[in-house]
PDB file with SEQRES, HELIX, SHEET and CRYST1 records, atoms N, CA, C and O in Angstrom:
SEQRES   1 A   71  UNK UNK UNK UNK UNK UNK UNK UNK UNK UNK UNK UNK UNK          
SEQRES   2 A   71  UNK UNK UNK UNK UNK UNK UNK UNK UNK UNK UNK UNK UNK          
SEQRES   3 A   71  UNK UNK UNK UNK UNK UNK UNK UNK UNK UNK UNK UNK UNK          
SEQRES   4 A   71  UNK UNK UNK UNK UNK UNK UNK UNK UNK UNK UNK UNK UNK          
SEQRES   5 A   71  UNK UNK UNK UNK UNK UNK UNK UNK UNK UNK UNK UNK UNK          
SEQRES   6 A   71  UNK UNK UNK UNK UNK UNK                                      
HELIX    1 AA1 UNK A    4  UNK A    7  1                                   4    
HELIX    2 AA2 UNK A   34  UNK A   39  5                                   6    
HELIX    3 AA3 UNK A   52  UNK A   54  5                                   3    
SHEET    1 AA1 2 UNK A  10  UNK A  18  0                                        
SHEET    2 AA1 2 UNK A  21  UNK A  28 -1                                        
SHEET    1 AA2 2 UNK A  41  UNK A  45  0                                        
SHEET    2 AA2 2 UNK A  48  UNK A  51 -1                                        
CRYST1    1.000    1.000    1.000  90.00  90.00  90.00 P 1           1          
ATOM      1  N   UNK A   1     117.263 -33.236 134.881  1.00  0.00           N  
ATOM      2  CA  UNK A   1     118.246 -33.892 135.696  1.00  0.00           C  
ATOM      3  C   UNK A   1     118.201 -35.403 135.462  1.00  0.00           C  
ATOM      4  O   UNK A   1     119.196 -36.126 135.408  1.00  0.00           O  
ATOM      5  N   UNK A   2     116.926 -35.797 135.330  1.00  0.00           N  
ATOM      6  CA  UNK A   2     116.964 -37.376 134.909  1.00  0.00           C  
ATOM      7  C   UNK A   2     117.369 -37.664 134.001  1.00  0.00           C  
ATOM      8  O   UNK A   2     118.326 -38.396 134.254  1.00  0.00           O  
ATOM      9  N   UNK A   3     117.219 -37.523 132.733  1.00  0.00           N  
ATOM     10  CA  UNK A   3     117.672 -37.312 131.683  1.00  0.00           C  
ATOM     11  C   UNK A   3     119.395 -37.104 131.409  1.00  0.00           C  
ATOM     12  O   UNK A   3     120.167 -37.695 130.652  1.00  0.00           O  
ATOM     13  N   UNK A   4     119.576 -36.098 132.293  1.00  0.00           N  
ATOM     14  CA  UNK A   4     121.270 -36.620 132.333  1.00  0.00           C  
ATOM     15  C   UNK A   4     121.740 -37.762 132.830  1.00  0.00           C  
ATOM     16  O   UNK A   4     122.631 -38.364 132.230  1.00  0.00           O  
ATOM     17  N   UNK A   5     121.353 -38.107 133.691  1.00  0.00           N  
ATOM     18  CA  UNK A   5     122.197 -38.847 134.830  1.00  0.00           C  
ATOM     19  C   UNK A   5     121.395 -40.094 134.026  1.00  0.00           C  
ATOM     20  O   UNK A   5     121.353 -41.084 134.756  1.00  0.00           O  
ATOM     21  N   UNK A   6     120.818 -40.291 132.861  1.00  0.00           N  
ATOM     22  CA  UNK A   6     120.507 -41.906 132.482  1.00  0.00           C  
ATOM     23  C   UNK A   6     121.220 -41.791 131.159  1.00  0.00           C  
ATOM     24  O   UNK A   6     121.319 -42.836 130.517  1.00  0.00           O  
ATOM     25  N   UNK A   7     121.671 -40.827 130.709  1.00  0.00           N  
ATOM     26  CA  UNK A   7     122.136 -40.146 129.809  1.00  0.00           C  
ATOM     27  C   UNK A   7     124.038 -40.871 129.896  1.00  0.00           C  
ATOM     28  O   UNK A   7     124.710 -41.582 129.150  1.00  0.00           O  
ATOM     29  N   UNK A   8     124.274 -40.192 131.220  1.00  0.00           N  
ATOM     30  CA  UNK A   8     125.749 -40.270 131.166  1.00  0.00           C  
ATOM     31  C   UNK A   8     126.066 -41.018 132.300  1.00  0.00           C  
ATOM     32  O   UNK A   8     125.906 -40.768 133.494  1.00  0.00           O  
ATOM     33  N   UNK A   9     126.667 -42.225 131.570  1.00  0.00           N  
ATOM     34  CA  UNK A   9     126.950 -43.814 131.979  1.00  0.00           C  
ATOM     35  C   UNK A   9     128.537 -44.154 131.838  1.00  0.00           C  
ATOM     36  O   UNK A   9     129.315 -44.168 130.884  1.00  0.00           O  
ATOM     37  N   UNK A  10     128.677 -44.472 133.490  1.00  0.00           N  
ATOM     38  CA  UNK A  10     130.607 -45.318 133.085  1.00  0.00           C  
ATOM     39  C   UNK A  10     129.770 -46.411 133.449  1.00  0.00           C  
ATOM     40  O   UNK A  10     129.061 -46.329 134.452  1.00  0.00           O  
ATOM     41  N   UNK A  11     129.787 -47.622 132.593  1.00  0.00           N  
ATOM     42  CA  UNK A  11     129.678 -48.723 132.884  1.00  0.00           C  
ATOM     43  C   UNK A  11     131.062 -49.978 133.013  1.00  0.00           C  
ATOM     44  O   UNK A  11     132.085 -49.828 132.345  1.00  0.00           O  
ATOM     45  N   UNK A  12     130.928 -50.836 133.694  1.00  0.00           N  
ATOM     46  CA  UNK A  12     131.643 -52.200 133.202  1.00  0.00           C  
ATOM     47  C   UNK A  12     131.372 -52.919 131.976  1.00  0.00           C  
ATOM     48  O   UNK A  12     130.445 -53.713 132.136  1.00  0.00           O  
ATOM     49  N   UNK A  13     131.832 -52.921 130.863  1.00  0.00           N  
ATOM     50  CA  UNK A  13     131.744 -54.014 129.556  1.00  0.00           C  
ATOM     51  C   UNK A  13     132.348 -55.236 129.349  1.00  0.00           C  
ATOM     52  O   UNK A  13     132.085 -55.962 128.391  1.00  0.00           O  
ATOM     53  N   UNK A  14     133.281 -55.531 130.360  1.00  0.00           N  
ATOM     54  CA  UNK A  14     134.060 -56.683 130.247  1.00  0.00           C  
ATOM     55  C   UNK A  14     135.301 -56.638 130.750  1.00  0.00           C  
ATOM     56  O   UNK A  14     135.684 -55.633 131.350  1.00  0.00           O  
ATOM     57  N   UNK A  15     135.829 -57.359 130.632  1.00  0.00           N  
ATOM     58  CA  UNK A  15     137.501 -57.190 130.672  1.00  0.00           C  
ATOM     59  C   UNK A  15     138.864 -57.861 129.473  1.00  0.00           C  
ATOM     60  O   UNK A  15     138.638 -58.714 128.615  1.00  0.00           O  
ATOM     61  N   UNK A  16     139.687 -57.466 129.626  1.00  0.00           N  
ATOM     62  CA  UNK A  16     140.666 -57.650 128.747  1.00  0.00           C  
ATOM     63  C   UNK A  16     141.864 -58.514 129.677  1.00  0.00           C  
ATOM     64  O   UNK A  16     142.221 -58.298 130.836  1.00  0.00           O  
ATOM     65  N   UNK A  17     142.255 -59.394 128.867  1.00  0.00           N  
ATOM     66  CA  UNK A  17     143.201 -60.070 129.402  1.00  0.00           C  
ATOM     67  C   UNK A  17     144.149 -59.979 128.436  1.00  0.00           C  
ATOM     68  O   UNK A  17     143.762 -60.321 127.319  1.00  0.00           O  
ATOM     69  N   UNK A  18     145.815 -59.450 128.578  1.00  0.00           N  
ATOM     70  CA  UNK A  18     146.930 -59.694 127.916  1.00  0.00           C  
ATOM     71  C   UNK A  18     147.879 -60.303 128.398  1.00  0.00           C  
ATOM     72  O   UNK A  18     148.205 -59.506 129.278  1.00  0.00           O  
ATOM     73  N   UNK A  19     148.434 -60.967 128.462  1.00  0.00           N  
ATOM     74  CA  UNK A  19     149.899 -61.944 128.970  1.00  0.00           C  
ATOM     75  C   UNK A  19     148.989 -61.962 130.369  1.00  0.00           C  
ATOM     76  O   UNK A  19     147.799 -61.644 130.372  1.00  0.00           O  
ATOM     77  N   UNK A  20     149.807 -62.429 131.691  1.00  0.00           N  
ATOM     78  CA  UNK A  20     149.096 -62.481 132.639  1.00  0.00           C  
ATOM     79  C   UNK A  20     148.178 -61.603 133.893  1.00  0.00           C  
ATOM     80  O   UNK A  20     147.909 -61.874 135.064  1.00  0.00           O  
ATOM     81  N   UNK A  21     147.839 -60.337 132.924  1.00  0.00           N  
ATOM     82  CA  UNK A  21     147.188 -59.304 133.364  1.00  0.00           C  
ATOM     83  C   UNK A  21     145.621 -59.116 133.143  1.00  0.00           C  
ATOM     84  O   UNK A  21     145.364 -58.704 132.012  1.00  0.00           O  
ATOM     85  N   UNK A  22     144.748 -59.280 133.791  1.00  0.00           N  
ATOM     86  CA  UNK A  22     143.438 -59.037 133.702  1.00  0.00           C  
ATOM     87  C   UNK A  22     142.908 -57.365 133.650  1.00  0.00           C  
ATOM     88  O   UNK A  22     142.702 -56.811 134.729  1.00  0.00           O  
ATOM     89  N   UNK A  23     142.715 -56.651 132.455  1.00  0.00           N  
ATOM     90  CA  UNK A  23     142.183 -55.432 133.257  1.00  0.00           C  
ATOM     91  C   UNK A  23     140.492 -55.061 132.952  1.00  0.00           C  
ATOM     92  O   UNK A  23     139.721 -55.486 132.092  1.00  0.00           O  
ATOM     93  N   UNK A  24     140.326 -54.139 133.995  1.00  0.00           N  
ATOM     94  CA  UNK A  24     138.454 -54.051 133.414  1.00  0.00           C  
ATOM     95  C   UNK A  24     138.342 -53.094 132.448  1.00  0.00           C  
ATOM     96  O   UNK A  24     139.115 -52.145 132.314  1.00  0.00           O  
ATOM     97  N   UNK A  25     137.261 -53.365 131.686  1.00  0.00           N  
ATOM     98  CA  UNK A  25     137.103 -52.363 130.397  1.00  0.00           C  
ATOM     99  C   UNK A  25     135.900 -51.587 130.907  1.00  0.00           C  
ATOM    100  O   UNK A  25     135.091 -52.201 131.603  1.00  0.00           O  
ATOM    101  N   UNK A  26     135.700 -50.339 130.642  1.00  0.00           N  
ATOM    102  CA  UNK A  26     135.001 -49.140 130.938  1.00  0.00           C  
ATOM    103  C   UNK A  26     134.050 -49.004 129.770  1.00  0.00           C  
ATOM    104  O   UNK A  26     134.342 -49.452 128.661  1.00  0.00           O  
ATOM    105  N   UNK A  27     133.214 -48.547 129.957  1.00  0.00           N  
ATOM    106  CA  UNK A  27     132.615 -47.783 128.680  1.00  0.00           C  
ATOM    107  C   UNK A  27     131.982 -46.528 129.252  1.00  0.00           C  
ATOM    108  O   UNK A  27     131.178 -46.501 130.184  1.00  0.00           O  
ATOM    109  N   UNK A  28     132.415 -45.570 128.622  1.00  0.00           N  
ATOM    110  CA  UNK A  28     132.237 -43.943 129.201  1.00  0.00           C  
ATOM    111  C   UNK A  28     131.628 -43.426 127.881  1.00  0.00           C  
ATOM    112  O   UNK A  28     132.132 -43.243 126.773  1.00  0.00           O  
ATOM    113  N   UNK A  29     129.959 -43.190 128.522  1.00  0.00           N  
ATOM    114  CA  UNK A  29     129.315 -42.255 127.359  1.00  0.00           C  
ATOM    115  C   UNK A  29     129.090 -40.956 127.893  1.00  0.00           C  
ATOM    116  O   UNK A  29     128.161 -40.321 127.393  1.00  0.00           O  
ATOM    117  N   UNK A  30     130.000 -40.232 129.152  1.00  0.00           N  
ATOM    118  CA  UNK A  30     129.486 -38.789 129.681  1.00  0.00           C  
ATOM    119  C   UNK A  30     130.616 -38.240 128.476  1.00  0.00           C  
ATOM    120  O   UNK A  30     131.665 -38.779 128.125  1.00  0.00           O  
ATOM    121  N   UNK A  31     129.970 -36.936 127.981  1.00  0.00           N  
ATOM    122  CA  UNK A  31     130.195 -36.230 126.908  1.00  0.00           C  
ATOM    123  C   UNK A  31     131.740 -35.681 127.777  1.00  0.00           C  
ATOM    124  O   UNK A  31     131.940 -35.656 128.991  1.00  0.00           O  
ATOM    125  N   UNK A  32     132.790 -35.228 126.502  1.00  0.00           N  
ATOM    126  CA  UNK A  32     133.915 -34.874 127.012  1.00  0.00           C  
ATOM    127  C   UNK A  32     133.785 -33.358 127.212  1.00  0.00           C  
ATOM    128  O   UNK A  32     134.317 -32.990 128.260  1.00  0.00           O  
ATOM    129  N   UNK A  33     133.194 -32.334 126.455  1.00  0.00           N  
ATOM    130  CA  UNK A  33     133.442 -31.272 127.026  1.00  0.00           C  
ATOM    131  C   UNK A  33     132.168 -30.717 126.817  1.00  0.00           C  
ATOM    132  O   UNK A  33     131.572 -30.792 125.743  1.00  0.00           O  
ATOM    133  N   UNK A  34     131.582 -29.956 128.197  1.00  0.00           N  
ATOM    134  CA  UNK A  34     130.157 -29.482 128.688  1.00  0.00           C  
ATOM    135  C   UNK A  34     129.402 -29.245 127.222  1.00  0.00           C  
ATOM    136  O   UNK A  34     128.690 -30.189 126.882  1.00  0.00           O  
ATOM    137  N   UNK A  35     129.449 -28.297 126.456  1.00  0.00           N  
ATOM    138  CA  UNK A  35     128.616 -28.229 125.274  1.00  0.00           C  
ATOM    139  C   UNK A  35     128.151 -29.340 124.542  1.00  0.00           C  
ATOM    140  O   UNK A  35     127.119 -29.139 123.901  1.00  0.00           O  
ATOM    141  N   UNK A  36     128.621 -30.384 124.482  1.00  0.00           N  
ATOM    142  CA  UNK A  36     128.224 -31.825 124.185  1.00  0.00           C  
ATOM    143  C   UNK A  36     126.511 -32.163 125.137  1.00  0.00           C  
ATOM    144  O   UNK A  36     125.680 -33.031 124.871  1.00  0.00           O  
ATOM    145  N   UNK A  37     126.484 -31.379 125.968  1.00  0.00           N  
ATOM    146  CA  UNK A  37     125.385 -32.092 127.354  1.00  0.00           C  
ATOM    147  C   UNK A  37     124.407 -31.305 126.595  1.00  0.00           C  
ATOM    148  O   UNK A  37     123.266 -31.459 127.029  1.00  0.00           O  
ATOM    149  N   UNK A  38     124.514 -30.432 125.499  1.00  0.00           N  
ATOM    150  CA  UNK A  38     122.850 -29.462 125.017  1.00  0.00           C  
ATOM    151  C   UNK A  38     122.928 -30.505 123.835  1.00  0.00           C  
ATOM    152  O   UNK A  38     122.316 -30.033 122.876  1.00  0.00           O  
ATOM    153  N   UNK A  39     123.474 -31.798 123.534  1.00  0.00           N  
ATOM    154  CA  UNK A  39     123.131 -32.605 122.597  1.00  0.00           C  
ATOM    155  C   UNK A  39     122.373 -34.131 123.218  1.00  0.00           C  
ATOM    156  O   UNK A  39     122.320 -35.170 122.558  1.00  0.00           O  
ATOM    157  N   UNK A  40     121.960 -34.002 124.282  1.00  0.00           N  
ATOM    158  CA  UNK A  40     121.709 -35.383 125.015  1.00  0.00           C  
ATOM    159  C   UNK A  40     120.006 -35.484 124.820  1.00  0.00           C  
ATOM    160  O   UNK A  40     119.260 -34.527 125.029  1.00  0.00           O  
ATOM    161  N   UNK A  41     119.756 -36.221 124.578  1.00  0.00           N  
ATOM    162  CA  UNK A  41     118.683 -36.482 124.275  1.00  0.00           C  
ATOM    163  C   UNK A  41     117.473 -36.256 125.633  1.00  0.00           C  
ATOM    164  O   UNK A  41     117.992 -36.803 126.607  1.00  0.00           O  
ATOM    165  N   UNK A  42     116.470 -35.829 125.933  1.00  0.00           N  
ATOM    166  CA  UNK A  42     115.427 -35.518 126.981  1.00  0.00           C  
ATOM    167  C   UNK A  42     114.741 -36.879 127.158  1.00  0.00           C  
ATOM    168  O   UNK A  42     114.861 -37.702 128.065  1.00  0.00           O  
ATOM    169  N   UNK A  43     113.742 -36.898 125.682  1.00  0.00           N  
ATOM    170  CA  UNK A  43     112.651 -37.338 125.319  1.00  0.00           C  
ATOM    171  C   UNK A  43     111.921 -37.663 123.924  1.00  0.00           C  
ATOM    172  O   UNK A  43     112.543 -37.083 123.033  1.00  0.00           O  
ATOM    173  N   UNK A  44     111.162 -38.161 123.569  1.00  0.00           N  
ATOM    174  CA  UNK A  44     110.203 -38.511 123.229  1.00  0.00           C  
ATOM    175  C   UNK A  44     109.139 -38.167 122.952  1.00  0.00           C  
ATOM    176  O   UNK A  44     108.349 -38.696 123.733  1.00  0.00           O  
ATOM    177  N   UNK A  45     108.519 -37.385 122.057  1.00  0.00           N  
ATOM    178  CA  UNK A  45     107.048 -37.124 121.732  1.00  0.00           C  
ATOM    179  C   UNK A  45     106.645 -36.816 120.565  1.00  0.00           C  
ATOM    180  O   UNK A  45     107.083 -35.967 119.789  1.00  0.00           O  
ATOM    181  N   UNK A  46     105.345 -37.914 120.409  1.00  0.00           N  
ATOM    182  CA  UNK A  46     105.099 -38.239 119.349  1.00  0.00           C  
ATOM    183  C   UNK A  46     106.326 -38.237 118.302  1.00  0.00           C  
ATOM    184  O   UNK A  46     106.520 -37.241 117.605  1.00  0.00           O  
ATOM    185  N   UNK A  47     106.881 -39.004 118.240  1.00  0.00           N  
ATOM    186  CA  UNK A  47     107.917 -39.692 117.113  1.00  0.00           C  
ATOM    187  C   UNK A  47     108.915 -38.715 117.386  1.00  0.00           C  
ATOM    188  O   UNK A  47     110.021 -39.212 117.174  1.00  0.00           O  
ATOM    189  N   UNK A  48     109.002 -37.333 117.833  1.00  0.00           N  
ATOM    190  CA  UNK A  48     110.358 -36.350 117.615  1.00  0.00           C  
ATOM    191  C   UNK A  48     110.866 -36.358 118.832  1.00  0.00           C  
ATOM    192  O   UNK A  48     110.286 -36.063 119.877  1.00  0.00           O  
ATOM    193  N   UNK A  49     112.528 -36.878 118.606  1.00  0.00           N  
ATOM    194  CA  UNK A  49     113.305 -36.800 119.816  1.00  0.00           C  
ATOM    195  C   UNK A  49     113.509 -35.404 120.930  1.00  0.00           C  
ATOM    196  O   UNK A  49     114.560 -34.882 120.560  1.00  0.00           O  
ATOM    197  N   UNK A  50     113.170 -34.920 121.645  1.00  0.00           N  
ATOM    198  CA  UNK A  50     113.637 -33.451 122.492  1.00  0.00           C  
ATOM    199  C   UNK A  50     114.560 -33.518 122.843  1.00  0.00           C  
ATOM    200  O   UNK A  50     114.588 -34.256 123.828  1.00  0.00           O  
ATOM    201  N   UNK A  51     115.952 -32.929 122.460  1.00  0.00           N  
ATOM    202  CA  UNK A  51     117.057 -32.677 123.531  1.00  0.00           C  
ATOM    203  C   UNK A  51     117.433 -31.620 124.025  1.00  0.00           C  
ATOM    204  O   UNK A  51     116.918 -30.542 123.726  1.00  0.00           O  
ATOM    205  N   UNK A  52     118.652 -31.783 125.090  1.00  0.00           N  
ATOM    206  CA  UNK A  52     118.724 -30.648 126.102  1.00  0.00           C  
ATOM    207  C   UNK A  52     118.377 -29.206 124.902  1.00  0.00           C  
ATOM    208  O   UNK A  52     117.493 -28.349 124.880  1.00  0.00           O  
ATOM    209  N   UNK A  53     119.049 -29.372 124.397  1.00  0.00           N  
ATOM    210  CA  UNK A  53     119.271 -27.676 123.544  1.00  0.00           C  
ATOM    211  C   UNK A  53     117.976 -27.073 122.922  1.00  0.00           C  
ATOM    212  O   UNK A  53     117.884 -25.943 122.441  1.00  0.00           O  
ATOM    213  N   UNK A  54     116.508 -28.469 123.052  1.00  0.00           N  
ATOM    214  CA  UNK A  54     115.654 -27.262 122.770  1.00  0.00           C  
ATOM    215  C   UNK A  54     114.702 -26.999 123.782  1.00  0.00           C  
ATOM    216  O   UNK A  54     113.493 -26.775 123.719  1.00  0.00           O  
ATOM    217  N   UNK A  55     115.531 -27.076 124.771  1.00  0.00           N  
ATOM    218  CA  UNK A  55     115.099 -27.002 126.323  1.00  0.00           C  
ATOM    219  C   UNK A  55     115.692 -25.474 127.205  1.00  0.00           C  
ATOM    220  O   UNK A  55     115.021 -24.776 127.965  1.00  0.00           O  
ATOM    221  N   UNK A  56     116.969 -25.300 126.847  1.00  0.00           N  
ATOM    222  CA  UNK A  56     118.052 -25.102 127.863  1.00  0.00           C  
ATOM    223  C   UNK A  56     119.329 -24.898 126.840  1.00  0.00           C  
ATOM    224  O   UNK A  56     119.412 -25.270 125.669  1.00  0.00           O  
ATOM    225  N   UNK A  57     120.244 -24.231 127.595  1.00  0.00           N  
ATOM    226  CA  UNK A  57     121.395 -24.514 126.676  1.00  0.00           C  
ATOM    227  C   UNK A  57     122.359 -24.391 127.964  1.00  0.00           C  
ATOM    228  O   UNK A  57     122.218 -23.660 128.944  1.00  0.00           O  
ATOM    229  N   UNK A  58     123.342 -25.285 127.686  1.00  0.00           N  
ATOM    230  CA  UNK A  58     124.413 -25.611 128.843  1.00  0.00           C  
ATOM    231  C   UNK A  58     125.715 -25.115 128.737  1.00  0.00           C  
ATOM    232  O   UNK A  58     126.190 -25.025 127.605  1.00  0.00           O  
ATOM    233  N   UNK A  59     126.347 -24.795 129.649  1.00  0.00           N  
ATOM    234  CA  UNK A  59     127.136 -23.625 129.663  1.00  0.00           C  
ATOM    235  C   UNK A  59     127.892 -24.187 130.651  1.00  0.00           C  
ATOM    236  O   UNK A  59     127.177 -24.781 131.459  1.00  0.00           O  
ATOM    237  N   UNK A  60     129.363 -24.245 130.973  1.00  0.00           N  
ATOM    238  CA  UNK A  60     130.372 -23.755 131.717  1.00  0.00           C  
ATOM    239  C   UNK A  60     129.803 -22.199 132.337  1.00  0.00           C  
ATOM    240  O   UNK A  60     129.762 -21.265 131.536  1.00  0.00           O  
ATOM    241  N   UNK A  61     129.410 -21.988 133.657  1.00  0.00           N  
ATOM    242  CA  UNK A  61     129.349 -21.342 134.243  1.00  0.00           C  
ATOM    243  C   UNK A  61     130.235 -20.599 135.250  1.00  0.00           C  
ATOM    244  O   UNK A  61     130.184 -19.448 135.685  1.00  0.00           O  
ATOM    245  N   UNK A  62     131.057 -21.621 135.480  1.00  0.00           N  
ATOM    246  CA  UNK A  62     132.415 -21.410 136.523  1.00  0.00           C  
ATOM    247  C   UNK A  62     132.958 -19.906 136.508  1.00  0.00           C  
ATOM    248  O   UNK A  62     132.442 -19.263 135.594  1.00  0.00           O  
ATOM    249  N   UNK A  63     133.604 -19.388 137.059  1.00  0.00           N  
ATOM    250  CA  UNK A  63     134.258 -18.338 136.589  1.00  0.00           C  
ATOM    251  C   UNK A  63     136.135 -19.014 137.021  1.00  0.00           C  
ATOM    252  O   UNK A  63     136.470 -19.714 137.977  1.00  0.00           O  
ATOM    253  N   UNK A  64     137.208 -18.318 135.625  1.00  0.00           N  
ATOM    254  CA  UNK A  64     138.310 -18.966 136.195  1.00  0.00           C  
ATOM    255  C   UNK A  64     138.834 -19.132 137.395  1.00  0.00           C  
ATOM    256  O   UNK A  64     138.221 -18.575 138.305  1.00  0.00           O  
ATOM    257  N   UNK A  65     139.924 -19.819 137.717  1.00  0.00           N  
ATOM    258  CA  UNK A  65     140.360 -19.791 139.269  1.00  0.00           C  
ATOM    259  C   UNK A  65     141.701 -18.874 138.811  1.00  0.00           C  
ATOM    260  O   UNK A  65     142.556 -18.889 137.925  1.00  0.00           O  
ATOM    261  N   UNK A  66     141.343 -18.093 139.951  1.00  0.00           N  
ATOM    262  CA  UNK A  66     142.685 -17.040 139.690  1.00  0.00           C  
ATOM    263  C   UNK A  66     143.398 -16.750 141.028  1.00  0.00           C  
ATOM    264  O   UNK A  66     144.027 -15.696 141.132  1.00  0.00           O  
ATOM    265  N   UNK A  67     143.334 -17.684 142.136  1.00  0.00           N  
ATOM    266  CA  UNK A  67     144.360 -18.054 143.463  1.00  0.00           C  
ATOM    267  C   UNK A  67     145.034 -19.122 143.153  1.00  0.00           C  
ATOM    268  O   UNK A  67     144.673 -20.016 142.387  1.00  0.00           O  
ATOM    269  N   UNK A  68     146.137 -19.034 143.814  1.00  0.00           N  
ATOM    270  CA  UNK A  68     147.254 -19.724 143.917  1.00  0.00           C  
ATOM    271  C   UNK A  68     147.732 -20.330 145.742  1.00  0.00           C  
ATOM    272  O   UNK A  68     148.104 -19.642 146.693  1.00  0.00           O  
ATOM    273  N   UNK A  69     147.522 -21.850 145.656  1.00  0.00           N  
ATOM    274  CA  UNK A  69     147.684 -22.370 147.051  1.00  0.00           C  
ATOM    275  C   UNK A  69     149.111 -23.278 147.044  1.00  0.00           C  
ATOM    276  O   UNK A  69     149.439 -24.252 146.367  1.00  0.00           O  
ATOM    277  N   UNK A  70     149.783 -22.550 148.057  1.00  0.00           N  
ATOM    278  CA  UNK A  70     151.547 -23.316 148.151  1.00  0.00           C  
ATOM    279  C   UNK A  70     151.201 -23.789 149.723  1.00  0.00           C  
ATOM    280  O   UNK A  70     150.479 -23.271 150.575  1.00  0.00           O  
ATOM    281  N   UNK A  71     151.997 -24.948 149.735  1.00  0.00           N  
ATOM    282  CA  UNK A  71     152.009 -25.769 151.069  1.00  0.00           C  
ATOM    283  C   UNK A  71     153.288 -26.054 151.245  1.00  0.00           C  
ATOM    284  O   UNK A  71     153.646 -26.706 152.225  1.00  0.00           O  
TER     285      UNK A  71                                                      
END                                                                             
């Protein structure tokens, strides 16, 4: 769990200014789709990196949504 969450970062990097608009710039390193998260790095030992995948393997678990809500 630590390991993710130091892992996957929205930070502030700066901002951008065009004509008289200031906007903030993002930097987003959380992986775009779940199978990306068995590539994140754990650790460290003795010189060889560990990541999630030779730990664990990460999965979409969800099952689809198959209700329908009208208001």
């Amino acid at each position: 769990m630590n390991a993710i969450n130091a892992q996957s970062v929205i930070a502030p990097s700066g901002t951008m200014k065009i004509d008289r608009f200031e906007y903030a710039i993002e930097t987003n390193s959380a992986p775009s789709v779940i199978a990306e998260l068995n590539n994140l790095p754990v650790r460290t030992i003795n010189g060889a990196m560990i990541y999630i995948r030779d730990v664990a393997h990460v999965r979409d678990g969800s099952p689809p949504q198959t209700n329908i809500v009208r208001g």
